[in-house]
C-alpha positions, -999 to +999 in steps of 0.1 A: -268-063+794-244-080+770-213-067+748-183-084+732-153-089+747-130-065+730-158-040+737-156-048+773-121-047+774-118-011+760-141+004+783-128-016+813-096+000+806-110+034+800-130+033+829-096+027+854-068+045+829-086+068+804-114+082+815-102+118+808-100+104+770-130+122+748-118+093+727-102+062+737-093+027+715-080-009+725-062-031+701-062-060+719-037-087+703-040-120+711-053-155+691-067-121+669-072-087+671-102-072+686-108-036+694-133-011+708-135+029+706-152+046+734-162+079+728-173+106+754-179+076+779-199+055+754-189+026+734-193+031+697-214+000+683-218+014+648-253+002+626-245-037+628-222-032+660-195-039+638-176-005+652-140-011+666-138-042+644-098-029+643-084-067+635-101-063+605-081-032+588-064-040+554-027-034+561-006-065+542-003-057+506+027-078+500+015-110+505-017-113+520-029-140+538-063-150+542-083-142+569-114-160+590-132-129+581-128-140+541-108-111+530-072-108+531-044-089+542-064-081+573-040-065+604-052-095+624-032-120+600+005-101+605-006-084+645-024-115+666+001-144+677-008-165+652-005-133+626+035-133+645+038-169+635+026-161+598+054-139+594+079-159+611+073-187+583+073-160+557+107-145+564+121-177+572+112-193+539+140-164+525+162-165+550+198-176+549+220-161+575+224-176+609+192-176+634+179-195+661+146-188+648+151-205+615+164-231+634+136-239+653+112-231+625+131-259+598+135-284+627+094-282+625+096-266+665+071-253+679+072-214+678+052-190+693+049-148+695+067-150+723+094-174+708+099-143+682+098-113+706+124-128+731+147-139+706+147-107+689+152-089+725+182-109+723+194-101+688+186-126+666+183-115+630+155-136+614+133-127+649+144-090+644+129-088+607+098-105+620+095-076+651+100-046+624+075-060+603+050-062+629+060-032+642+054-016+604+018-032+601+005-025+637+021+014+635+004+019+601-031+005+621-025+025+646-015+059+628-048+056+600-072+045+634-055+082+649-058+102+617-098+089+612-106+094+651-077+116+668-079+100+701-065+110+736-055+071+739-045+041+720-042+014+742-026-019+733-034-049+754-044-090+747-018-116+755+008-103+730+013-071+746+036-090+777+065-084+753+059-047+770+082-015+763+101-039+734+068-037+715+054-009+721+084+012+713+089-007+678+047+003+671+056+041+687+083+049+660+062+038+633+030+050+642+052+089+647+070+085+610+035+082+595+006+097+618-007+136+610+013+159+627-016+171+651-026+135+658+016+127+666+015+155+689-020+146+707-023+105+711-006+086+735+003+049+727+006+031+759+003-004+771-034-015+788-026-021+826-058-044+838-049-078+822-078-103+822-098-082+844-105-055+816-132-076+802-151-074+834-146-044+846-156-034+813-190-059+820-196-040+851-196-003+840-222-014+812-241-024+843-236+011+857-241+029+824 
């Protein structure tokens, strides 16, 4: 019995935190951006068990990056860490006011999602502009993946989601301002809880299933 990883995430998570969901998703953010939908207890697969795909959502019209998949503009280029980086060096390349993030980015620093979310906890105007943009293009996922599939849940998890209430609170506000009213009023956005151990708790209940 085998399944992806994102798809073992999201019911590994469902199976400990959602399992009152009818519908439950995981966006998982980390090198990209996985996903997987349960539905009444089942994982949804889809014909070529490309369901849940969520990294792959067109969100970036403004300057759209290439993606591994060979489109562009796809939410994991702007959401995953290295999507956080990609905007770092975009907003930086127009920025002029003061920043410790610009500084570390034109001294050719090493900078890293979490280089950008704790410097904008702290303020920092460049990292700022990067966390509202993210914010924007993971809300917008987040509010068309409710208005196709009104879930109980959407669960953010992957190594990006450490930067906790900070990001999920940035995602919340957009995600309200532009999700149906029924779906604003009926899914939760919350944080995923297991860690690393999603993926095989996840493994396991496939075993049970």
């Amino acid at each position: 019995i085998i399944d992806n990883d994102a798809n073992c995430a999201a019911l590994g998570e469902y199976t400990v935190n959602g399992n009152e969901a009818k519908v439950f998703i995981l966006i998982t953010l980390g090198t990209g951006v996985g996903g997987g939908i349960v539905a009444e207890g089942r994982l949804l697969h889809g014909v070529r068990g490309a369901a849940g795909e969520l990294g792959h959502i067109t969100v970036d019209f403004d300057d759209p990056i290439q993606c591994t998949c060979g489109k562009k503009g796809c939410l994991e280029t702007v959401a995953s860490a290295t999507g956080i980086v990609n905007l770092t060096r975009r907003y930086a390349d127009e920025y002029e006011g003061d920043s410790q993030l610009k500084v570390l980015i034109d001294n050719g620093e090493e900078v890293t999602a979490k280089t950008v979310f704790d410097l904008a906890k702290e303020g920092d105007a460049l990292a700022l502009i990067v966390y509202k943009n993210f914010s924007r293009y993971l809300g917008l996922a987040a509010a068309n993946i409710g208005s196709t599939l009104n879930p109980s849940k959407i669960v953010i998890g992957g190594g990006v989601s450490a930067a906790g209430d900070f990001l999920l609170d940035g995602v919340r506000k957009v995600f309200e301002e532009n999700s149906f009213p029924q779906v604003r009023e009926s899914t939760q956005l919350a944080l995923a809880t297991l860690g690393n151990d999603a993926g095989v708790i996840g493994a396991a209940s496939l075993v049970l299933q």
